[in-house]
N, C-alpha and C positions, 0 to 999 in steps of 0.2 A: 550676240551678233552686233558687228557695229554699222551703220547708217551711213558713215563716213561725214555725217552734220557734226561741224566745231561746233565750241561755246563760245562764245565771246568774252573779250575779261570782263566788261562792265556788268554779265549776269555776278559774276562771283564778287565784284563791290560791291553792288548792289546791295546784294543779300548781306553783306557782311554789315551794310549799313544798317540793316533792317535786323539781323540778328545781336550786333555788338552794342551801334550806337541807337538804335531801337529809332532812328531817323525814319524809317519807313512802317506801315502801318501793313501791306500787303505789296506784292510785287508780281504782275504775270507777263511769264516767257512765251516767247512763239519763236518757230522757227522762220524764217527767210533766207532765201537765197542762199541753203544747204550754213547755215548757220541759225545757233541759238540765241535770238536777242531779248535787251529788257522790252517787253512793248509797255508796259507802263509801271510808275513804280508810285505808288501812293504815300502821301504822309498821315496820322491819325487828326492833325490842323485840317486838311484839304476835305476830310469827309464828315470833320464836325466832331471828333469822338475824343477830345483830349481831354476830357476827365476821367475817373477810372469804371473803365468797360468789364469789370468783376462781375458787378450787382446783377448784370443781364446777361452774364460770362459771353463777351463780347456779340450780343446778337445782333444789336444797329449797325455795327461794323461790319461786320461778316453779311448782312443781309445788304448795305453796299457791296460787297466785293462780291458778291453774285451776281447782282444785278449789272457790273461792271463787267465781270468774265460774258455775259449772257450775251450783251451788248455786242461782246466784242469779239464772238465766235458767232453772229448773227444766231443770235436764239439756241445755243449748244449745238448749230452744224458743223464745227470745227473741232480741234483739237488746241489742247492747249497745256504749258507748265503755270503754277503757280507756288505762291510761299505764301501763308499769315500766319501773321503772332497773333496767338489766339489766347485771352486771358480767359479764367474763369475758377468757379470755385466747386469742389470737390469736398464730398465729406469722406475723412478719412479714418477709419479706426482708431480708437485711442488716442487722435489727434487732433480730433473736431473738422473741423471746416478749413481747409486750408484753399489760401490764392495760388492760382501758376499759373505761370506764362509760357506755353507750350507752341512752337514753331512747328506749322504741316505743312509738309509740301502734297502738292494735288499735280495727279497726272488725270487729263483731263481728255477722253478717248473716246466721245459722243457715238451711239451707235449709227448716229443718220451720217456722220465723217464718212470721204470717202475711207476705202481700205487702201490704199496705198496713204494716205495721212495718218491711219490708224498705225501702220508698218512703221513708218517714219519715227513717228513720235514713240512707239513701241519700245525701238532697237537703238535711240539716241536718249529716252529716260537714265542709261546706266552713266551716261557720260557726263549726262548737267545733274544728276545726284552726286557724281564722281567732283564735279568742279566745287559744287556747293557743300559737299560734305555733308549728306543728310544722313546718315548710318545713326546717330541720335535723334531724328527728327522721327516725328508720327507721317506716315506715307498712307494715304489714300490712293485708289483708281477709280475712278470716276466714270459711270459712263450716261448716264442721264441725269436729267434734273433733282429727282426723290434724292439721288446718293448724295450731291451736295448740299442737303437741307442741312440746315443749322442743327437741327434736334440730331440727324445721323451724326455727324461729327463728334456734337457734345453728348453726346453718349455713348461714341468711342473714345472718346477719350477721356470721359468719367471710367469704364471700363478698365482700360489702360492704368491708371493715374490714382486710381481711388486705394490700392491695397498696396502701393510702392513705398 
């Protein structure tokens, strides 16, 4: 079902900045004005983390970019897109411990959101995974606080990533 909300092109630079040139550390979208825009786009300089965020498979990082998303859907009343590059280490059979840099996108779908926000962001998810090309990335849905804990994440995607 489509929503009839565009995407903006600057979401799809964005992320390409954030996927190719690794220029961005996290990135979250919101919708306005029946359009998807970047509402902010992080560097890993801006939040402190530009050493390598392995050893703690990205927690300092990630525990900003919640605290940012929280911020900025007033406490998780809202709805929201987001993207991080999430490092971290994995033991893998036969192969020890291996680093990876794994990109999720989060659709972000607060149960206290109204229901026409939840609609919206619902039936316009296929169009900015469609711009951003996430069919490779790890996709979460979100809908309270508990689901974007740190540990939920890194242990889906230990999950995911540990026997590939």
């Amino acid at each position: 079902m489509s929503s009839g909300v565009m995407v903006n092109a600057e979401c799809q630079t964005a992320f390409q900045q954030l996927s190719e040139a690794k220029k961005y550390r996290y990135i979250i979208y919101k919708i306005v004005d029946n359009e998807v825009v970047v509402e902010v786009a992080v560097t890993a300089e801006e939040i402190g983390t530009t050493d390598d965020s392995y050893e703690d498979n990205s927690k300092a990082a990630y525990e900003i970019f919640v605290k940012d998303i929280k911020d900025k859907t007033d406490g998780f009343q809202d709805c929201r897109y987001a993207v991080f590059d999430f490092k971290f280490q994995t033991h893998r059979p036969g192969a020890g411990t291996s680093k990876m840099d794994k990109i999720v996108f989060i659709q972000l779908c607060p149960d206290s959101a109204s229901i026409k926000k939840k609609m919206v962001y619902a039936s316009t998810a296929s169009a900015i995974k469609a711009s951003l090309g996430t069919a490779k990335m790890l996709q979460f849905q979100v809908s309270d606080e508990s689901e974007i804990a740190h540990k939920e994440l890194l242990s889906k995607l230990n999950e995911k990533y540990r026997d590939n």
